[in-house]
C-alpha positions as CSV (number, residue, x, y, z in Angstrom):
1,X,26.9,-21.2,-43.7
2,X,24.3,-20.4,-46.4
3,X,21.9,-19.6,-43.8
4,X,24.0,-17.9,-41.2
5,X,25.2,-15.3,-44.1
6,X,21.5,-14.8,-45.0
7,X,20.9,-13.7,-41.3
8,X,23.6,-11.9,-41.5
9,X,22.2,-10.0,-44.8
10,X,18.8,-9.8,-42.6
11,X,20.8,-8.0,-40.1
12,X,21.9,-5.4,-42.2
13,X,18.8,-4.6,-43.6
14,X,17.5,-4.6,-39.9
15,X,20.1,-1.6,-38.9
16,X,19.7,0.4,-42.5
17,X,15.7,0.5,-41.2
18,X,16.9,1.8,-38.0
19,X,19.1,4.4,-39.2
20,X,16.1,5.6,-42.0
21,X,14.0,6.2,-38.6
22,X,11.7,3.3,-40.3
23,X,12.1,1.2,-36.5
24,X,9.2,0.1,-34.5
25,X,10.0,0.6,-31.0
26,X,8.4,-0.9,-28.0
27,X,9.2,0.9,-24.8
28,X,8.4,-0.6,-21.3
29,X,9.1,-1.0,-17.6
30,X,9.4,-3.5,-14.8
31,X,10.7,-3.4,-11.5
32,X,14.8,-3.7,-10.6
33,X,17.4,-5.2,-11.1
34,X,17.2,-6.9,-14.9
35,X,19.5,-10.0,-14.2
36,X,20.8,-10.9,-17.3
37,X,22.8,-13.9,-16.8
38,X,20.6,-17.4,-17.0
39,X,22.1,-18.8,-14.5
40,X,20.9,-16.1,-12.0
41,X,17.9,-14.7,-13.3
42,X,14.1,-15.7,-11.4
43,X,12.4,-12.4,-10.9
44,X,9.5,-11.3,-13.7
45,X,11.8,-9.0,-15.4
46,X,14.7,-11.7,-15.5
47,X,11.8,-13.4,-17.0
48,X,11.3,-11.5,-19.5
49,X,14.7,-11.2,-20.5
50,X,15.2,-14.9,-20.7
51,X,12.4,-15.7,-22.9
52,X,12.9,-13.3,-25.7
53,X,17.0,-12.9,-25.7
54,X,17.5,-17.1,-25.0
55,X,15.8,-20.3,-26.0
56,X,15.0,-23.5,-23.8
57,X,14.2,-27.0,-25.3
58,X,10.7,-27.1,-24.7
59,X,8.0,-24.6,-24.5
60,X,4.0,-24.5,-22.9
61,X,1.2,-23.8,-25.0
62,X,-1.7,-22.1,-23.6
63,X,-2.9,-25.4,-22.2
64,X,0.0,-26.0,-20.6
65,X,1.1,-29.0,-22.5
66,X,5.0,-28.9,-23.2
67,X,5.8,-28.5,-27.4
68,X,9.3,-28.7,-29.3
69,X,11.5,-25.6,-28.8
70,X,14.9,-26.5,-29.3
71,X,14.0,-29.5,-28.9
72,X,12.2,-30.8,-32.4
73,X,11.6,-34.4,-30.4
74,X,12.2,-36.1,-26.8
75,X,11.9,-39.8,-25.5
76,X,11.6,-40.9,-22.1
77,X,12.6,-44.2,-20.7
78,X,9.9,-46.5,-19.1
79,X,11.7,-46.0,-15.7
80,X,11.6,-42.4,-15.7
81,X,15.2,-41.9,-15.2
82,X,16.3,-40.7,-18.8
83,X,15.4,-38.0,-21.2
84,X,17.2,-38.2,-24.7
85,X,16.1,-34.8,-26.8
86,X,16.9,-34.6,-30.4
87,X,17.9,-30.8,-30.8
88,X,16.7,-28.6,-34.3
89,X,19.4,-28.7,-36.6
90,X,20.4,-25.4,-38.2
91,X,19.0,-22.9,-35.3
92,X,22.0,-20.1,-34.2
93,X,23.0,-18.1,-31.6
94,X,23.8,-14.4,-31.9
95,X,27.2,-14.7,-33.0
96,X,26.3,-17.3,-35.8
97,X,28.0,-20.5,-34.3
98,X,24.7,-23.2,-34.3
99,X,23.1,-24.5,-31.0
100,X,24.4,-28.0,-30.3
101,X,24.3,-30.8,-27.7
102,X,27.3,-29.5,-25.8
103,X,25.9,-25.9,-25.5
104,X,22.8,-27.7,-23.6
105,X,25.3,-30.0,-21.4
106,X,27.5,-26.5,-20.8
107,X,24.2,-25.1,-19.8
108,X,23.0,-27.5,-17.3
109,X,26.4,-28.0,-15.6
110,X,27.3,-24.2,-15.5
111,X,23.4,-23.2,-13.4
112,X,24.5,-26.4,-11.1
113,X,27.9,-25.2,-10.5
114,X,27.0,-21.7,-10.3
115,X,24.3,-22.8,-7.9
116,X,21.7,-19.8,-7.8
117,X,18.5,-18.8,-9.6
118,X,16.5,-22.0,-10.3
119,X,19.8,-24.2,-9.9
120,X,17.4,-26.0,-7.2
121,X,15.6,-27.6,-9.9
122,X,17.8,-29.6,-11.5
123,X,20.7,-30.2,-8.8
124,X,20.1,-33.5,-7.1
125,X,18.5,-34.6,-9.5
126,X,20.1,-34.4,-12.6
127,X,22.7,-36.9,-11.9
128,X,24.5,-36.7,-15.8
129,X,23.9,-34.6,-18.5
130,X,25.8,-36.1,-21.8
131,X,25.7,-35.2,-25.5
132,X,25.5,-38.3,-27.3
133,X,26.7,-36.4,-31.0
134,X,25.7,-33.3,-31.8
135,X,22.3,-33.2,-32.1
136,X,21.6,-35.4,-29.4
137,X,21.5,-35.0,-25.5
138,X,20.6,-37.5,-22.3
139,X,20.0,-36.5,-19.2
140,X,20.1,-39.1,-16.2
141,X,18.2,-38.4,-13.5
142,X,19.3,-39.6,-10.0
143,X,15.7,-40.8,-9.6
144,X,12.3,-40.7,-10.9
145,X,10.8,-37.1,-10.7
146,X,7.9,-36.4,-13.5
147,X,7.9,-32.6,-13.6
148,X,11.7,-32.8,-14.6
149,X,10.5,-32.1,-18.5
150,X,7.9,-28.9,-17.2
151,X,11.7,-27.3,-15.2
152,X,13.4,-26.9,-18.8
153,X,11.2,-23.7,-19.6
154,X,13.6,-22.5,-17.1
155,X,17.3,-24.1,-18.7
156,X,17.8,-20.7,-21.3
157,X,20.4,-22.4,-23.6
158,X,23.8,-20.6,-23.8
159,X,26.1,-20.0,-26.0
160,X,29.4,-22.6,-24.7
161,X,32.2,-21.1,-26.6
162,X,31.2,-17.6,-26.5
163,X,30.9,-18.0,-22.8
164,X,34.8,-20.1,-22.9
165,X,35.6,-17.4,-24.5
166,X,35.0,-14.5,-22.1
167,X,36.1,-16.5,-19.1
168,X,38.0,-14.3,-15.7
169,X,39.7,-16.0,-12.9
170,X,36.8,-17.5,-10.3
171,X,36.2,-20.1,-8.5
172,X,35.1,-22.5,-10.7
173,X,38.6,-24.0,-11.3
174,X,39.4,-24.4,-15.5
175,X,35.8,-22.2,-16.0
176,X,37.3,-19.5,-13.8
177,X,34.0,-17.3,-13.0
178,X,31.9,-19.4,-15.8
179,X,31.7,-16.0,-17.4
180,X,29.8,-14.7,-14.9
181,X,30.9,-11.1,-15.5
182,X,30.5,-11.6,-19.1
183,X,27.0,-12.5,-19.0
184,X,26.6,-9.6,-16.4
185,X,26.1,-7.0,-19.3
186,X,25.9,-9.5,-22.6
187,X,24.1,-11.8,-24.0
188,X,25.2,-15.4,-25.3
189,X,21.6,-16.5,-26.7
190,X,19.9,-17.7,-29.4
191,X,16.4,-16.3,-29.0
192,X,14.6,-13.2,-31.1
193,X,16.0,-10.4,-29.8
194,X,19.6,-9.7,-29.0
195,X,21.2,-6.9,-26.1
196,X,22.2,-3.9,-27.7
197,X,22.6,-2.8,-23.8
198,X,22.4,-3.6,-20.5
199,X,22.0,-1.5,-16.9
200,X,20.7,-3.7,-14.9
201,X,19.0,-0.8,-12.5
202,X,18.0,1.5,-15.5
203,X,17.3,0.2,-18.7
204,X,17.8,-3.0,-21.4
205,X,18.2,-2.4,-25.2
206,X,17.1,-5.1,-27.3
207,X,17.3,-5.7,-31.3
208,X,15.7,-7.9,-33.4
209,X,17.8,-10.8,-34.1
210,X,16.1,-11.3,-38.6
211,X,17.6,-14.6,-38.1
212,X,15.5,-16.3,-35.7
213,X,14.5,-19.5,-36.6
214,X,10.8,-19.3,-36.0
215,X,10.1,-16.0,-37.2
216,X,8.5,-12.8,-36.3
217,X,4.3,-11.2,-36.7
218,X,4.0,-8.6,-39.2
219,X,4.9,-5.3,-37.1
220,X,7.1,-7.1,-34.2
221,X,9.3,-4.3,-32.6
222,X,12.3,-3.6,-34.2
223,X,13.9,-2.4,-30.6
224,X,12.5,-2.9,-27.2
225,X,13.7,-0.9,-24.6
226,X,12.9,-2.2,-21.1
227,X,12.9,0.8,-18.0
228,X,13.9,-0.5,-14.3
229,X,11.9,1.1,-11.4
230,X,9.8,4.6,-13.2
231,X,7.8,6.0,-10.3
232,X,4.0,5.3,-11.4
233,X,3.7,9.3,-11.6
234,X,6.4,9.2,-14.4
235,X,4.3,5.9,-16.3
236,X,1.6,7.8,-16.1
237,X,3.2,10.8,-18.1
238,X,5.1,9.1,-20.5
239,X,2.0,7.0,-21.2
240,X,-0.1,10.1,-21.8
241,X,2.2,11.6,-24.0
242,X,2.8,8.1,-26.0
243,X,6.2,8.0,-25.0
244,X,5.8,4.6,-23.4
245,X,4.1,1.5,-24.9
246,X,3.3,-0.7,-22.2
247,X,3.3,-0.5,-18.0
248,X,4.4,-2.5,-15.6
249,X,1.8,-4.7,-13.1
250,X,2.7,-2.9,-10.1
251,X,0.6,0.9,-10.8
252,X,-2.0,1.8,-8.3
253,X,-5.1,0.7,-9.3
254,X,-6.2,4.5,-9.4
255,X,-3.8,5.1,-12.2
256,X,-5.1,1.8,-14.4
257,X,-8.2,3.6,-14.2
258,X,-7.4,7.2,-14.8
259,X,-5.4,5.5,-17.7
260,X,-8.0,4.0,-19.2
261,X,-10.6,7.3,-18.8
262,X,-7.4,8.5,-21.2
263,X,-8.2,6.1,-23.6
264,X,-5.8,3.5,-23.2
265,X,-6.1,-0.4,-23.5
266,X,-6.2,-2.6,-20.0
267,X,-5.0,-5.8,-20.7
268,X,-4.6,-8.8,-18.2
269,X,-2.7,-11.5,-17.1
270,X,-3.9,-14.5,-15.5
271,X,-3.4,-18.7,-14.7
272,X,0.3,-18.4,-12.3
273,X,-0.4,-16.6,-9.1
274,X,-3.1,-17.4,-6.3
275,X,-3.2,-14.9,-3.7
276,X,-3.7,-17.2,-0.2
277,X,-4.5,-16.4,3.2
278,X,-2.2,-18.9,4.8
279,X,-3.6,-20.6,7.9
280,X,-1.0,-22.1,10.9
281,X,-2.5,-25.3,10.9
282,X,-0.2,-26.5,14.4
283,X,-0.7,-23.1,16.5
284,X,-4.4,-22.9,18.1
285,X,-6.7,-22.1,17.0
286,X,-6.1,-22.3,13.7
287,X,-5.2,-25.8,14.0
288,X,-8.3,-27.1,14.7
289,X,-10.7,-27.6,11.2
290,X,-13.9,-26.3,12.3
291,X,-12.1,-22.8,13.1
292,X,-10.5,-22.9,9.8
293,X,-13.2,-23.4,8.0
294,X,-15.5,-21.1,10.0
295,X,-13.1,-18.6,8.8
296,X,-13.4,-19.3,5.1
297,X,-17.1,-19.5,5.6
298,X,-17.4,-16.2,7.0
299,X,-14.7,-14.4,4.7
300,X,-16.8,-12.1,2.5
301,X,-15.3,-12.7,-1.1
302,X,-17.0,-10.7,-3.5
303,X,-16.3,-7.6,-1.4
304,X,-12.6,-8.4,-2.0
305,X,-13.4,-8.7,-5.5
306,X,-15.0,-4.8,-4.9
307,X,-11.2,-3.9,-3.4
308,X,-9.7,-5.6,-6.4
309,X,-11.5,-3.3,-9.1
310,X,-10.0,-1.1,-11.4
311,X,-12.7,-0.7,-13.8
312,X,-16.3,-2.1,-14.2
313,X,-15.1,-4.7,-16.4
314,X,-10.9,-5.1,-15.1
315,X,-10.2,-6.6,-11.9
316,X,-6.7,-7.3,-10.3
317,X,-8.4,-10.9,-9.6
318,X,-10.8,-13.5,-9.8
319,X,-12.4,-16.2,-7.3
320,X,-9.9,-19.1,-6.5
321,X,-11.4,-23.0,-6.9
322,X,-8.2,-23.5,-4.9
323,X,-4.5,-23.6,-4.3
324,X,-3.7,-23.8,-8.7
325,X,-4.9,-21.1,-10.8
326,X,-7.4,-21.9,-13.7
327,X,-6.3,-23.2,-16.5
328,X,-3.0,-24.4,-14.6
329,X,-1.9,-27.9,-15.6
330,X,-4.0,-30.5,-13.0
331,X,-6.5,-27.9,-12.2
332,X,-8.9,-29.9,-11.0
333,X,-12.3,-27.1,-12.4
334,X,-14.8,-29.3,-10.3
335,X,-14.2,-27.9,-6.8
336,X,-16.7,-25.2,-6.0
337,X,-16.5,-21.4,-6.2
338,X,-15.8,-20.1,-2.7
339,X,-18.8,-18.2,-1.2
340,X,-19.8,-16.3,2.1
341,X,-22.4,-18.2,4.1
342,X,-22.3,-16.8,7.5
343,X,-24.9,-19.1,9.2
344,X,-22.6,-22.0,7.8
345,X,-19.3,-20.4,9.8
346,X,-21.7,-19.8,12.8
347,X,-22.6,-23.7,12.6
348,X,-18.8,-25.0,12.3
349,X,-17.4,-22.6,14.8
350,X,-20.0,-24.4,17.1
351,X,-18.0,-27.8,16.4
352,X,-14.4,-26.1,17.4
353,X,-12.8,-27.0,20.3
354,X,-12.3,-22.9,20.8
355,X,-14.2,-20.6,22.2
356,X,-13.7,-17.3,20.2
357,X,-14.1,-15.0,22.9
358,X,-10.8,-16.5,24.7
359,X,-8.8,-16.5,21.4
360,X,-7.4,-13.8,19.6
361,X,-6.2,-14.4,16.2
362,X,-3.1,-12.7,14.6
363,X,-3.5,-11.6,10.9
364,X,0.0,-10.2,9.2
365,X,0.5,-8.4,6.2
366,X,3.6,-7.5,4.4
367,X,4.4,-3.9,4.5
368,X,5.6,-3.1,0.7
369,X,2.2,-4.3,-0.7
370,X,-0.5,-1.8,0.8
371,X,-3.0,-3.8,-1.1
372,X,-2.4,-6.5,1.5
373,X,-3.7,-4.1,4.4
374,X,-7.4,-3.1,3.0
375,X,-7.5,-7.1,2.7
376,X,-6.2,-7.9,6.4
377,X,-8.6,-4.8,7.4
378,X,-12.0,-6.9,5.5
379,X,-10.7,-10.6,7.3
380,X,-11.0,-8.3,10.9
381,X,-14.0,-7.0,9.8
382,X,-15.7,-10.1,8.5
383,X,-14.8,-12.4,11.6
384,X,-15.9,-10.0,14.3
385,X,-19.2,-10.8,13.0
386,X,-18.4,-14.4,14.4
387,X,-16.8,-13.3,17.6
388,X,-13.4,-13.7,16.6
389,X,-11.6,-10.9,17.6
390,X,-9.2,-10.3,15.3
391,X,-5.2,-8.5,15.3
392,X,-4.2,-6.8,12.3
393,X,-0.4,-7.1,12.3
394,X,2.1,-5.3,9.1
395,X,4.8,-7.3,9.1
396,X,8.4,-6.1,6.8
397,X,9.0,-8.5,4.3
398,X,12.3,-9.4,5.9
399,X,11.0,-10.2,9.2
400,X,8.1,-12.0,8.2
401,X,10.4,-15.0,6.4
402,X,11.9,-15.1,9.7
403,X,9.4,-15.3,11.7
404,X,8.1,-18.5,8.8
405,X,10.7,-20.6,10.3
406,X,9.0,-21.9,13.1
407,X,5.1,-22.8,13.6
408,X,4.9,-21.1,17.1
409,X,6.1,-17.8,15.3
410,X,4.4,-18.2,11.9
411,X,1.1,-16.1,12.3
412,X,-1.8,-17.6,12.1
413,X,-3.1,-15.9,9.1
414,X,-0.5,-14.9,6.7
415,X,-1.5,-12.8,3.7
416,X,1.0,-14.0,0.8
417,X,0.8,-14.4,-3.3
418,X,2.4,-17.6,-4.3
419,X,3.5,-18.0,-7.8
420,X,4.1,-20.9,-10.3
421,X,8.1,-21.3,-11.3
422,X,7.0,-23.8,-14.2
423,X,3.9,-24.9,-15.7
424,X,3.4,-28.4,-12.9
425,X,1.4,-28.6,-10.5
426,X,4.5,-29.4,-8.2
427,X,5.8,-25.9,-8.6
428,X,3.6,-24.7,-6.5
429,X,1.9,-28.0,-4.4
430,X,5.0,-29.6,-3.4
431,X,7.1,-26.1,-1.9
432,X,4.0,-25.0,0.2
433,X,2.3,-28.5,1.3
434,X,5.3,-31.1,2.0
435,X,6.4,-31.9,5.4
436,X,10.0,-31.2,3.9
437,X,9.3,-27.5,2.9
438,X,8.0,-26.7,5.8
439,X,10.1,-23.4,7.7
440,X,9.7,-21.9,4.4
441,X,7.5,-18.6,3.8
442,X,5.6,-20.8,0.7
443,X,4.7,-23.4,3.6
444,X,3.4,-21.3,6.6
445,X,0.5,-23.4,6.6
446,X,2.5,-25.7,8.5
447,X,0.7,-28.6,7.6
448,X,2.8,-31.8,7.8
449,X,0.1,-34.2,6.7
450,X,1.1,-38.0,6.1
451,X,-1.3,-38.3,3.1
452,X,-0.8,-35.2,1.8
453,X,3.4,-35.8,1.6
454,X,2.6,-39.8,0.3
455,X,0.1,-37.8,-2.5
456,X,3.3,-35.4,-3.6
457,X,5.6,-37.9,-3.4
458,X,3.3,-40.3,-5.9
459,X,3.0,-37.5,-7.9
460,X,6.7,-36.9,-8.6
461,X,7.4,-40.1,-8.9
462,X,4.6,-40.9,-11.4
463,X,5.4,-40.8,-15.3
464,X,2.0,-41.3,-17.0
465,X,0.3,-37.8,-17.2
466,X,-3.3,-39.3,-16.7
467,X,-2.8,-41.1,-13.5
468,X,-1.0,-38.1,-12.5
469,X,-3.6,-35.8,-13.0
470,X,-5.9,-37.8,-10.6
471,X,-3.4,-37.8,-8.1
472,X,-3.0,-34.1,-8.3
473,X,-6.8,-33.7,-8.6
474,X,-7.4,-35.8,-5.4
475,X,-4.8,-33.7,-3.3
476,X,-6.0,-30.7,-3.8
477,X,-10.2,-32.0,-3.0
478,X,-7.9,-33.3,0.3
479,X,-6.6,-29.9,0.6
480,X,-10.2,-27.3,-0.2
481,X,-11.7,-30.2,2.2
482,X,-10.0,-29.7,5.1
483,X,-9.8,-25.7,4.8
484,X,-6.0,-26.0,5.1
485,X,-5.6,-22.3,3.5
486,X,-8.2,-19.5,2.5
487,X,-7.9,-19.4,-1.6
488,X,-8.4,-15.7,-1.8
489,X,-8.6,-14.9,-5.7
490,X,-6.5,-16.0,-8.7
491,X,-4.0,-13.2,-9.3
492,X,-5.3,-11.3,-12.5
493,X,-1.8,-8.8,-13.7
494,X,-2.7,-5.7,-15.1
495,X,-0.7,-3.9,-17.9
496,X,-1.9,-0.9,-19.5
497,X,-1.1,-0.2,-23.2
498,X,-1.5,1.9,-26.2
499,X,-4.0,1.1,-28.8
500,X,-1.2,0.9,-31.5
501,X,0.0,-2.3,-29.5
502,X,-1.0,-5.3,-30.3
503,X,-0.3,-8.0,-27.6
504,X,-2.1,-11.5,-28.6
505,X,-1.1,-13.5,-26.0
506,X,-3.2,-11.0,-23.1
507,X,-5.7,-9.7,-25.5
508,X,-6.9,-13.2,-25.9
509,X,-7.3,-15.0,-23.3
510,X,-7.2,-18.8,-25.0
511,X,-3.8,-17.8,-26.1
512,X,-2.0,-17.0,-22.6
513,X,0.6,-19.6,-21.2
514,X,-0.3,-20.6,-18.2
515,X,2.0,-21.3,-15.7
516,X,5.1,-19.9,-16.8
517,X,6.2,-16.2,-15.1
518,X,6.3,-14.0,-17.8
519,X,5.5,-16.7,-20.2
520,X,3.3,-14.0,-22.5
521,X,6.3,-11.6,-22.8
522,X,7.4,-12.9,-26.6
523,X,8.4,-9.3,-28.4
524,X,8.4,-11.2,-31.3
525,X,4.7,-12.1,-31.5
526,X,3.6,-9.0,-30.4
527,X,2.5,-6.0,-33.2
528,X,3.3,-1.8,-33.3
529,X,1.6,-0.2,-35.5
530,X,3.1,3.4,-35.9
């Protein structure tokens, strides 16, 4: 009580500050819609949201290794099957009422019921989830799966009674609409900042919540406002004018650059997002190894780091070891740096059961990323020097997840970015390389490989982190080795700010969390000075 009436004095002082005009304000954008309710939210700016406004019972470091959150401690049985987490004693949500073993239990069952967002993670196999008093919670898995402790970066903890308490007539039988609507437009968190409001296609207001139980940086934002959807002519403006803090990821790479010639700071994102050139490894010719890697061999890679430049020292990218970003949990750093050698594609196409000049080879692009095009346009360019003549197809995004659903529609080469959901090497492995995933837009590879299922299946099953980082390692040597994909470049976000903006977690690159969406989005470690 003592505590929860000091936050509350904390508050106070927060909102006198704000009406003295003493706030620091942090204004930024990301694309539409902001989904607000955990149990719904995936996109970045959901991202975003969840991490500041909720908290989950373990958090990555910038290694990747999984720390206390909520969580202050966890044991896991010797079978695999069940995770007991002793919760922090003392931490509150918004409304003052303290985080407890039920609110996790509410939380698990309610994203299950509810069944959307990242629901997928835990349903199946979280066969119970039980709070044993109430700091204590077990959850039972249905069977072994290792990266179960990595998916709780994305179980935001709720608020139970809050949410009982705002309850409409659903589906959902005594839980009605589980508070659906409620947590439509509110918040029911216990994280740093707090909704002040909420459109999900214009704008989110966040406060400062003084009573968060691990603290705020000298200078962390006092409000953050987050836009939905500016045009980049309007960022541009508003960033100009210092009316804006921070862009988006998604500006031409024109307007990074005639940002920076303004005097603003580029900052960038990296280690969750490979950019692939996904091979059809059952429809000819790309299904024979020798044409595969003929095309890697002859792909000119440097020149797409030349497309990918916004400055002489910013790129949108990096070169890709392979199908996990650096720095990723099981990057295996010992495969090689892709490079061009064009005599070396010359002498494996001579090993294909094709003949080029009877094949034609189908690239697609998606149509809302024009990036994708100069890209498909340098593949065409870069094979007809082998005699492999090459069809450059744009492809809506709709229709090309349709036509993923079958390997004698899927085009042979499929421009795509893939991107982690939580900091495992199964978030991204698994989804694009098992024989189970495959009909998927992740899988267009199509590969359906005995070894390569019996290698994700070990690895799931498989507690002990060391023996699980050599089967990870050795799966993806199997994979660069056989040429299933083209690893393009590791996706590098950039964000432009204002030099009154400090942002630790891009400006140094040791800090970022790797892995995690949108995992470097923490208002409260971040700085305004003005």
């Amino acid at each position: 009580m003592r505590l929860w009436k000091l936050g509350m004095a904390l508050v106070f002082i927060g909102v006198l500050s704000l009406a003295l005009g003493q706030e620091k304000i942090l204004r930024l954008d990301e694309v539409a819609v902001g989904e607000l309710d955990p149990a719904k939210a995936t996109d970045y700016a959901d991202s975003i949201l969840m991490f500041n406004v909720y908290d989950t019972l373990v958090w990555p470091d910038a290694r990747g290794k999984l720390q206390p959150h909520l969580a202050q401690r966890w044991t896991v049985s010797q079978d695999g099957l069940t995770y007991t987490f002793n919760l922090r004693p003392g931490v509150r949500f918004h409304d003052g009422a303290e985080v407890t073993a039920q609110d996790v239990v509410f939380s698990l069952n309610r994203m299950v019921a509810i069944n959307q967002g990242y629901a997928y993670l835990f349903r199946g196999w979280v066969k119970e989830a039980r709070a044993i008093d109430r700091y204590t919670v077990r959850f039972t898995l249905s069977e072994p799966y290792a990266p179960f402790l990595a998916t709780l970066v994305r179980l935001p903890i709720i608020n139970r009674n809050l949410v009982l308490k705002n309850l409409r007539p659903g589906p959902f039988g005594e839980f009605g609409d589980y508070g659906q609507a409620f947590l439509s437009r509110a918040d029911a968190g216990s994280g740093a900042y707090r909704i002040a409001s909420h459109d999900p296609q214009a704008l989110t207001v966040m406060a400062k919540y003084p009573a968060y139980f691990l603290g705020f940086a000298q200078g962390a934002p006092d409000l953050v406002r987050l836009r939905y959807s500016l045009e980049p002519a309007t960022v541009r403006t508003l960033m100009v004018r210092r009316e804006h803090e921070v862009t988006s990821q998604w500006l031409p790479p024109e307007i990074y650059r005639a940002l920076a010639q303004q005097g603003l700071d580029l900052v960038t994102e990296g280690g969750n997002t490979i950019f692939f050139l996904k091979l059809n490894n059952k429809r000819p010719p790309t299904d024979d190894v020798h044409f595969r890697k003929a095309m890697a061999l002859a792909f000119d890679y440097d020149a797409l780091l030349d497309i990918l430049r916004v400055t002489d020292r910013v790129r949108m990218g990096k070169k890709a070891r392979g199908p996990l970003p650096e720095g990723f949990p099981g990057f295996d750093a010992a495969l090689p740096l892709p490079k061009r050698d064009l005599a070396a594609a010359k002498a494996e196409l001579a090993k294909s059961k094709y003949d080029p000049r009877s094949m034609r080879v189908e690239i697609a692009w998606v149509a809302e990323v024009p990036l994708e095009e100069k890209i498909a346009l340098l593949f065409q360019q870069n094979m007809a020097e082998l005699g492999i003549q090459v069809d450059v197809v744009k492809v809506p995004w709709a229709l090309m997840t349709e036509r993923a659903t079958k390997p004698e529609t899927t085009p042979h080469v499929t421009s795509v970015y893939v991107s982690a959901t939580f900091p495992d090497p199964d978030s991204l492995l698994y989804s694009m390389y098992h024989s189970k995933a495959a009909g998927t837009w992740l899988s267009m590879s199509w590969l359906q490989d005995k070894r390569v299922d019996e290698l994700l299946d070990l690895g799931r099953r498989t507690v002990d982190e060391a023996r699980r980082r050599e089967i990870y390692v050795q799966l993806q040597r199997y994979l660069v080795e056989n040429q299933v994909d083209i690893y393009g470049y590791e996706q590098l976000e950039v964000f432009a700010k204002q030099p009154y903006v400090s942002i630790p977690t891009l400006e140094s690159p040791e800090k970022q969390v790797a892995g995690v969406m949108a995992g470097n989005w923490l208002f409260r470690l971040m700085k305004v000075r003005r």
